[in-house]
KEVEX-235729 format. One record per residue: residue in one letter; x, y, z of N, C-alpha, C, CB in turn; residue number from 1. Coordinates in steps of 0.05 Angstrom, whole numbers, plus 5000, padded with zeros to 4 digits. Glycine has a CB too. Layout:
KEVEX-235729
- aa_n_c1_n_c2_n_c3_ca_c1_ca_c2_ca_c3_c_c1_c_c2_c_c3_cb_c1_cb_c2_cb_c3_i
- A_X_Y_Z_X_Y_Z_X_Y_Z_X_Y_Z_NUM
...
This chain:
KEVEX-235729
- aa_n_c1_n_c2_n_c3_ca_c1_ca_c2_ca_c3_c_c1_c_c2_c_c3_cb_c1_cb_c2_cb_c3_i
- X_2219_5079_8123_2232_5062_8103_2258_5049_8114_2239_5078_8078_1
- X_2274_5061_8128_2291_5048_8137_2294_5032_8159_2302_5060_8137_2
- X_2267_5027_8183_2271_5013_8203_2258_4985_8184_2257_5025_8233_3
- X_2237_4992_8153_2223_4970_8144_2248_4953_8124_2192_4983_8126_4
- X_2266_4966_8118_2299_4959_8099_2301_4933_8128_2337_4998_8098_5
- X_2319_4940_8153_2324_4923_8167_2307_4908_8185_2340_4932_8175_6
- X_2289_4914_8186_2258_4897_8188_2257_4865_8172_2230_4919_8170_7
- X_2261_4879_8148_2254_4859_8125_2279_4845_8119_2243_4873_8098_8
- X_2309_4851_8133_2330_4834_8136_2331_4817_8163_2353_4849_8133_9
- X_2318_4826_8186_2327_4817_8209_2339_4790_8204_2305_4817_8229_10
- X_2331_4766_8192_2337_4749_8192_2367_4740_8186_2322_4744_8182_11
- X_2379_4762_8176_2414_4756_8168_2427_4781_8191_2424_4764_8123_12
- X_2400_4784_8210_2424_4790_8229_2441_4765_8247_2411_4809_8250_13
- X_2470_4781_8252_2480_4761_8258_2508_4780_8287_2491_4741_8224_14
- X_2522_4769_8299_2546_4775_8312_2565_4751_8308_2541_4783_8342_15
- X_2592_4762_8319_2611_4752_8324_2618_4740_8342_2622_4762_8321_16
- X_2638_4721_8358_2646_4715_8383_2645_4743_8405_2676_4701_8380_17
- X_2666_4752_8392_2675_4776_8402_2648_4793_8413_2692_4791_8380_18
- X_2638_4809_8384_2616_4820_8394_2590_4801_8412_2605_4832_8369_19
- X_2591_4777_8415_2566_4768_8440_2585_4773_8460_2550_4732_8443_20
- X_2609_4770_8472_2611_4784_8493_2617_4811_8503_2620_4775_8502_21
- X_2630_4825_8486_2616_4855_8482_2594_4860_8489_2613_4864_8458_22
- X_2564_4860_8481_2544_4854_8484_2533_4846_8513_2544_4839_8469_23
- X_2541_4826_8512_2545_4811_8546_2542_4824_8563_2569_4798_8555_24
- X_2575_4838_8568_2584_4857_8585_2578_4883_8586_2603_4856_8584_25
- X_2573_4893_8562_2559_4919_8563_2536_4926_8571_2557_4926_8545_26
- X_2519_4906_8569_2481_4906_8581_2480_4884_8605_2451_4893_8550_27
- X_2502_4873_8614_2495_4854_8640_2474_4835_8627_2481_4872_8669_28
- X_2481_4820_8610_2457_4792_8601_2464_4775_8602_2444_4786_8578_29
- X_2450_4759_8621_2451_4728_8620_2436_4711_8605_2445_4718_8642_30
- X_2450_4716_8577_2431_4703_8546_2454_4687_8537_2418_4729_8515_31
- X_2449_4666_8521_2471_4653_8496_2462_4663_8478_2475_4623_8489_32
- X_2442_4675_8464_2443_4672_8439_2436_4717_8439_2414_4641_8424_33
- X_2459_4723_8436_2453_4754_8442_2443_4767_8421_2475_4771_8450_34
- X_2447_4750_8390_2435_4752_8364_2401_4758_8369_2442_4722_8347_35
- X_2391_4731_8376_2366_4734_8379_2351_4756_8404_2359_4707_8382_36
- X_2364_4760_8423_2356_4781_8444_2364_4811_8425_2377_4777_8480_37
- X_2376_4811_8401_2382_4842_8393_2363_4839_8374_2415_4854_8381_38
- X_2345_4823_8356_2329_4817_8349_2308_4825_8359_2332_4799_8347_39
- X_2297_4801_8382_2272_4812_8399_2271_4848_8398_2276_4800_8435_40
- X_2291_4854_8406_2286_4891_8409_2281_4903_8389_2309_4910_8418_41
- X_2300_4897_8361_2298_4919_8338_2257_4908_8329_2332_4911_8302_42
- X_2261_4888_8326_2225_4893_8321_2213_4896_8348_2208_4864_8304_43
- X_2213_4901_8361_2191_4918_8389_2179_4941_8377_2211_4934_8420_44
- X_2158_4947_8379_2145_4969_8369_2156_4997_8375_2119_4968_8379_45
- X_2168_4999_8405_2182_5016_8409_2206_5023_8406_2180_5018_8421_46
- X_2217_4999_8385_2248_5016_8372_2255_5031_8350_2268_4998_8366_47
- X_2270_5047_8360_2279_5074_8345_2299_5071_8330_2285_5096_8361_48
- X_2293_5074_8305_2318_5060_8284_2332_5079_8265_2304_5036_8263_49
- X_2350_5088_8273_2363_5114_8253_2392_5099_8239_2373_5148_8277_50
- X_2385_5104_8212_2412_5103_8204_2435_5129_8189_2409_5082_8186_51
- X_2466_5116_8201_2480_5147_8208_2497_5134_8183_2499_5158_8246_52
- X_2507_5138_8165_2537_5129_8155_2526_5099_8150_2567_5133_8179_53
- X_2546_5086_8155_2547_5045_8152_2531_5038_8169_2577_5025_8162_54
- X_2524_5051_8187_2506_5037_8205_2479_5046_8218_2521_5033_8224_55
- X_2461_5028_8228_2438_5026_8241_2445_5031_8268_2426_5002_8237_56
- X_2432_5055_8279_2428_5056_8304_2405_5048_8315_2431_5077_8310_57
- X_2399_5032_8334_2367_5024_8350_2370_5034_8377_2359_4988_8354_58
- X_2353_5047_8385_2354_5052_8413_2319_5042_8424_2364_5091_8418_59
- X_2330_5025_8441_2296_5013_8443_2307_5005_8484_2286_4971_8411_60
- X_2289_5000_8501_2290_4993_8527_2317_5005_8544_2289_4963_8527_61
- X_2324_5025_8538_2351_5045_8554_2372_5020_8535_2355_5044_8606_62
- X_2378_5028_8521_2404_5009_8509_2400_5022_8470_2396_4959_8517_63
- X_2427_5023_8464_2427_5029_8440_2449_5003_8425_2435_5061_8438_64
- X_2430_4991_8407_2447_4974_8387_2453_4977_8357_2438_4951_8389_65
- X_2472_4970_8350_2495_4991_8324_2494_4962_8310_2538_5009_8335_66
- X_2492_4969_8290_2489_4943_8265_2500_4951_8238_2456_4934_8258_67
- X_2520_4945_8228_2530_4950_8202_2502_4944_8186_2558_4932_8193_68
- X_2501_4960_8179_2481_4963_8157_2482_4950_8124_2480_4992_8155_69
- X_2507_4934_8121_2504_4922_8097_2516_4894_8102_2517_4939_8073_70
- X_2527_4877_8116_2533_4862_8134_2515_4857_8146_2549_4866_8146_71
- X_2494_4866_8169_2471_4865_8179_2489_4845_8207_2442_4852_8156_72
- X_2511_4849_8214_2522_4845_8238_2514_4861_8258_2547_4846_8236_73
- X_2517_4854_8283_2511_4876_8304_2540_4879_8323_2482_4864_8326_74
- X_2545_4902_8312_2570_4909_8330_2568_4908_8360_2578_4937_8324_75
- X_2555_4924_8363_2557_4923_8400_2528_4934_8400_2585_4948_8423_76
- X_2529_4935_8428_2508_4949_8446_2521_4949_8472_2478_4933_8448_77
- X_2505_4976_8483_2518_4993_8503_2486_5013_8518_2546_5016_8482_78
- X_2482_5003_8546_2469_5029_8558_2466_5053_8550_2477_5034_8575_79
- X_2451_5059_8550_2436_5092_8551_2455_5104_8572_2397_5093_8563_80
């Protein structure tokens, strides 16, 4: 139920300035749009979607990404 909650929002996911290069720099990506690459992952069949408190944890391809869970922002992401 809860990876199908932010499943069924992906679309108002969103980041900040700040957080795309957070992002950036934390996983080494050469993307502009880091919204849509945190996208691509949370629906991959193989992401793992736990939510702790305010937020969504995904851990999918060695990398874990953190998403306020009522905002549907993506804070960061950071290597395994």
């Amino acid at each position: 139920m809860i990876m199908e909650l932010l499943v069924k929002n992906i679309h108002k996911l969103h980041t900040t300035e700040l957080g795309q290069e957070r992002i950036r720099k934390n996983l080494s990506l050469d993307v502009i749009d880091t919204a849509a690459w945190c996208r691509e992952r949370i629906t991959d069949k193989n992401a793992v979607i736990e939510r702790k408190g305010k937020n969504y944890y995904i851990t999918v391809d060695g990398c874990i990404i953190t998403v306020n869970a009522h905002s549907y922002t993506i804070i960061t992401a950071h290597k395994i």
